[in-house]
Residue, then its C-alpha position, 0 to 999 in steps of 0.5 A: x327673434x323667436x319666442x316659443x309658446x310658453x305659460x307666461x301667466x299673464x305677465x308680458x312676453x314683450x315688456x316695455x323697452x324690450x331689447x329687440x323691440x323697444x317700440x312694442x309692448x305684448x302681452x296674453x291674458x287668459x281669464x275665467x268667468x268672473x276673473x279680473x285683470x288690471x294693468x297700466x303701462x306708462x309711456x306705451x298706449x296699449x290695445x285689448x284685443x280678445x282672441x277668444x272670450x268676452x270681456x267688460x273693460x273699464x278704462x280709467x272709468x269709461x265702460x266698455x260692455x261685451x267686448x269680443x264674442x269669439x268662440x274656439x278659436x280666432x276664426x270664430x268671428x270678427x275681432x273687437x278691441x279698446x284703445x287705451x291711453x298711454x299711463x292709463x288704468x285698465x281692467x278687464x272682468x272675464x263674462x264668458x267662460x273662459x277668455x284669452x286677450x291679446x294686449x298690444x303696445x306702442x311707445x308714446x308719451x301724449x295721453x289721448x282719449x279711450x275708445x272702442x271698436x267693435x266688429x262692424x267697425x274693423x277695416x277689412x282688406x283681402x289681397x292676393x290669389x291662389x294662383x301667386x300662393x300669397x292669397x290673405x286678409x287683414x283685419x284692422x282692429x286699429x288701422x287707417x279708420x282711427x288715424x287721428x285717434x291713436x298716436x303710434x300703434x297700429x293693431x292688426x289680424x292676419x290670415x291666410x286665405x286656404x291652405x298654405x302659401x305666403x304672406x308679407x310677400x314680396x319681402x319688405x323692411x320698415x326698420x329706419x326712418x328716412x321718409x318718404x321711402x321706408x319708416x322705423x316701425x318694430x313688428x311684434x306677432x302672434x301666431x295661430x293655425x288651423x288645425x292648432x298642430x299645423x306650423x309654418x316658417x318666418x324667414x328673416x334677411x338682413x341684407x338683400x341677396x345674403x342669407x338670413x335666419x328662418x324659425x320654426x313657427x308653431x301655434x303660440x309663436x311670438x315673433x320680434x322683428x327690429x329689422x330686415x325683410x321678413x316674409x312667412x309660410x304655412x304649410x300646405x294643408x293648415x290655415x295661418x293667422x296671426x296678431x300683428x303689432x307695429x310701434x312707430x318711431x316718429x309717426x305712426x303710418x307704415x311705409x314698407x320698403x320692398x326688398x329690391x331682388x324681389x319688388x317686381x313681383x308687386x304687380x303680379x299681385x292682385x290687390x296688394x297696392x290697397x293692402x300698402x294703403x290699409x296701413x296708415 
């Protein structure tokens, strides 16, 4: 499902127990200086993630200073971000200019510990090449370094590498549980480019060797992926990134399952074997 760029004033785009996507929770905050921002949401452990700004948050009376630090736009610098625990209050103070703030969620019940993550702590992965047009670079604000400390949200930054080309390529699914081959993880994204008029194209196919659907993607698009392989684009001449949420039904490592029609192509790609591994 496509979402298009909206005004959401601070209220979630994916609210709990969604239609689509009931294991993901997503919301933009956008802040001035001295603006605050509360929130809690029972039975989702959330994530804040500044696109742009820097914040001081308090979560459930643990501070956290000078959160975030990027300037324009999401390629001005690393991404930082807080954990909060599942029904715990949080509240952000905007101490820049002006912030926008990513919050993601993932369905769970158990109450763990919050914690920060800062930008010499995100786990970096760059993969594929110019010549196989699937050249990118993730950045996980809460990947595999956090395992143990986060029950089933996993938080990401997605960027292509150049101009144009594709990514979740070769085409995968993560729609139902039947471990070890494939695990339900809804998908939530953001996207991002550069220039912010540059767009792109999110092919969803329910069914190997049938046609699918495909969206437009332009700067603020969400997308909900509840299943089907799920590979997208961006046109030559722009730069793509996008804020990646997954929710896991029964655990929370991925394991993706890779469209048959195309699987072979995982060993014409450099690095993509360590990408698969990143996502635990």
């Amino acid at each position: 499902m496509h979402i298009a760029p909206f005004e959401n004033l601070n209220k979630p785009i994916v609210d709990v127990d969604d239609t689509t996507v009931p294991l993901n929770y997503f919301n933009i905050v956008k802040l001035t200086k001295g603006q605050a921002f509360e929130y809690r949401v029972p039975g989702y452990e959330t994530c804040i993630a500044p696109a742009t700004g820097t914040l001081d948050i308090n979560v459930g009376g643990v501070e956290y200073k000078s959160i975030g630090g990027r300037g324009v736009d999401v390629w001005d610098g690393e991404p930082e971000g807080v954990y909060v625990p599942t029904d715990t209050p949080a509240q952000m103070v905007c101490t820049s200019d002006t912030a926008e703030v990513f919050i993601a969620g993932a369905k769970y019940d158990e109450v763990l510990e919050p914690f920060a993550v800062r930008a010499d702590e995100i786990d970096k992965v760059q993969y594929g090449s110019d010549d196989t047009k699937t050249h990118r670079k993730i950045k996980h604000i809460l990947g595999q370094k956090q395992h143990g400390k986060v029950g089933r949200l996993l938080v990401s930054e997605l960027y292509t590498v150049g101009q144009g080309g594709w990514s979740g390529f070769p085409s995968h699914k993560h729609d139902t549980d039947r471990l070890p081959d494939e695990t339900r993880h809804d998908e939530t994204y953001n996207f991002r480019f550069r220039p912010n008029y540059g767009s792109g194209v999110q092919m969803l196919q329910r069914e190997d060797n049938k046609p699918g659907d495909a969206y437009h993607i332009v700067d603020g698009s969400t997308i909900c992926l509840d299943k089907g392989y799920h590979p997208c684009a961006v046109l030559p001449g722009y730069e793509m990134y996008y804020f990646t949420i997954l929710g896991g039904l029964s655990q929370r490592s991925l394991v993706q399952y890779f469209q048959p029609t195309h699987a072979a192509q995982l060993e014409t790609i450099p690095g993509i074997k360590d990408m698969i591994a990143k996502f635990k």
